[in-house]
C-alpha positions in Angstrom: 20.2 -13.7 -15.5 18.8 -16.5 -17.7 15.3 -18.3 -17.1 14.0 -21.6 -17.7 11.9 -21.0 -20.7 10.7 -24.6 -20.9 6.9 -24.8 -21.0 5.4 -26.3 -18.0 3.2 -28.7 -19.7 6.4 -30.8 -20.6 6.7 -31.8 -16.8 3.4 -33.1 -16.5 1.2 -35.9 -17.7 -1.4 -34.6 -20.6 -3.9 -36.8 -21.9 -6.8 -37.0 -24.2 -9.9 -38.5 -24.7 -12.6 -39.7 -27.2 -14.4 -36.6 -26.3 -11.4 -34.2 -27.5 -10.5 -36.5 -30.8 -14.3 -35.9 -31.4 -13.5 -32.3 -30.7 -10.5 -32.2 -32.9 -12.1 -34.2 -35.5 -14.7 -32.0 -36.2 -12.5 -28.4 -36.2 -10.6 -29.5 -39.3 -10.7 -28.3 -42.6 -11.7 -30.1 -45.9 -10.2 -33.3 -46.8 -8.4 -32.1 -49.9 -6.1 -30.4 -47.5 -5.7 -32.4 -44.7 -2.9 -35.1 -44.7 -3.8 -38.8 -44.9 -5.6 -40.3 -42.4 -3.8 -41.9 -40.0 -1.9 -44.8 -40.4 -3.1 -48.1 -39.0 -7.2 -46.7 -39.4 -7.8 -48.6 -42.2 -6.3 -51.8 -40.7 -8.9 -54.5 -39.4 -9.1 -54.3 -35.6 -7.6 -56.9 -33.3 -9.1 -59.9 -31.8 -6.3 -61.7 -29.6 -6.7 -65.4 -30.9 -5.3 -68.6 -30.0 -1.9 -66.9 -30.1 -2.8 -64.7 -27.2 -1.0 -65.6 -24.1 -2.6 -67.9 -21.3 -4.5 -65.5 -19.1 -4.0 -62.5 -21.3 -7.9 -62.7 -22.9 -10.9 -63.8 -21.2 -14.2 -63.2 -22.1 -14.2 -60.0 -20.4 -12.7 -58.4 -23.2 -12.2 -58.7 -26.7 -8.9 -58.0 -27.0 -5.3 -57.9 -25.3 -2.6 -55.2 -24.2 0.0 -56.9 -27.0 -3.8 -56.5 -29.7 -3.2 -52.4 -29.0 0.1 -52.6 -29.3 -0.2 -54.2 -32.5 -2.7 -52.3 -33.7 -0.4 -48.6 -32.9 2.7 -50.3 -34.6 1.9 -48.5 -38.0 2.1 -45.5 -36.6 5.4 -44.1 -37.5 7.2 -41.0 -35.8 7.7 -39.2 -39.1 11.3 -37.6 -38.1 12.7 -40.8 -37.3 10.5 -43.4 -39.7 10.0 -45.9 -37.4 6.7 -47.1 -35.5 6.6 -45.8 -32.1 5.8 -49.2 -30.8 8.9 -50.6 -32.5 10.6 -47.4 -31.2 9.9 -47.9 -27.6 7.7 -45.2 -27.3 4.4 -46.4 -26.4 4.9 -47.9 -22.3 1.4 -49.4 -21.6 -1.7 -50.3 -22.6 -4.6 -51.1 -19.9 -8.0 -52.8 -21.2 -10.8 -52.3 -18.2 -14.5 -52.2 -17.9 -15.1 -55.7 -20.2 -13.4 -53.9 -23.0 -14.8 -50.7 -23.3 -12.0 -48.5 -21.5 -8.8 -48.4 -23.1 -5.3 -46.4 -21.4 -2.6 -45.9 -23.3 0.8 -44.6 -21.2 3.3 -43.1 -24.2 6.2 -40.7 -24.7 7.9 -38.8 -27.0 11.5 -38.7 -28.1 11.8 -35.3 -26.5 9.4 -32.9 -24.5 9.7 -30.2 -27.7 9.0 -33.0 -30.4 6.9 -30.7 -33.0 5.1 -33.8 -33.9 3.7 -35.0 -30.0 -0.1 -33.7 -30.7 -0.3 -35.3 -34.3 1.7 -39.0 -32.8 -1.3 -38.2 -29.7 -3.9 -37.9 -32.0 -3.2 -40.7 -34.3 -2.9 -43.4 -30.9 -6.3 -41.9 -30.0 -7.7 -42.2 -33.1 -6.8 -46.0 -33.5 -7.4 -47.1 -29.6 -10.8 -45.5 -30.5 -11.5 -47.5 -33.6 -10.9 -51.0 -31.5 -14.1 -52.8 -31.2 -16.5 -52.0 -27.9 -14.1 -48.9 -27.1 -16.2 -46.7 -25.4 -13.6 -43.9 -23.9 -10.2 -44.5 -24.5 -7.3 -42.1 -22.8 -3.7 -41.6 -24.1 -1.6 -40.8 -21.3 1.5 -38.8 -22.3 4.3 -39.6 -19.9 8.0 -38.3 -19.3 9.4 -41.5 -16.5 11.6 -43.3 -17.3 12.8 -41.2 -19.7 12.9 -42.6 -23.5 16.3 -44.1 -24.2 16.4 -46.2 -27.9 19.2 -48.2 -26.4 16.9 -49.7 -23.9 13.0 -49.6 -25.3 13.3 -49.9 -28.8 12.9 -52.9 -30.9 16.3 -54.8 -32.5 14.6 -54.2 -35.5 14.9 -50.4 -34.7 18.5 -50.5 -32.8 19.5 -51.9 -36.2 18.3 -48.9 -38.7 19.1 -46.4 -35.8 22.4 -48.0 -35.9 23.0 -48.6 -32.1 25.0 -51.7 -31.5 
């Protein structure tokens, strides 16, 4: 008789906060043998700007829902090379509490992807490192399920080759 040996976890929502990056930040080993920082750290933070769309930024808060998207697109799921953003794989992005409460809703290509709490970590890392961000949370979510054909980017359709 066979069992469903899926984990659990895969079916429901996990999220993190500033308090577990801190957390995670703090348990790693020396710099000589971790891996780069993250991508997208080192880039200056977004400030909306006459670009912004009418309505999208008021004083309330420095920045908009397409600034965090901007600011995740160099984060790049390393199996596939391509950001997540451009990938469809980041959903949402909520800016509350005059700026200082950031939500981010995201997937993964699969439920098993080895590289989830790394791609988790690095969105946290850089939501946290927007200006006035006081707690951020990265929302990992399985609905709709991912499908390139219909979230991601032309520019990723085109090296995925999906016509």
């Amino acid at each position: 008789m066979s069992e469903n040996t899926e984990p659990q976890a895969a079916a429901t929502p996990a999220t993190s906060t500033r308090a577990d990056s801190a957390a995670a930040s703090s348990a790693k080993a020396s710099p000589s043998s971790e891996a780069p920082a993250s991508p997208g750290a080192s880039a200056p933070p977004p400030t909306g700007g006459p670009d912004a769309p009418a309505g999208e930024q008021t004083s309330a808060h420095p920045f908009t829902r397409e600034d965090i998207f901007e600011a995740l697109r160099p984060i790049v799921d390393p199996e596939i090379r391509l950001s997540i953003v451009d990938l469809g794989l980041v959903y949402d992005a909520k800016v509350a509490n005059e700026g200082k409460y950031v939500e981010v809703k995201m997937t993964l290509t699969t439920p098993m992807c080895p590289y989830g709490p790394m791609l988790l970590t690095q969105v946290q890392d850089v939501v946290n490192t927007l200006p006035g961000v006081e707690d951020a949370k990265v929302t990992l979510i399985w609905e709709p399920p991912w499908d390139p054909r219909t979230m991601a980017s032309e520019y990723a359709k085109d090296k995925l080759n999906i016509w």
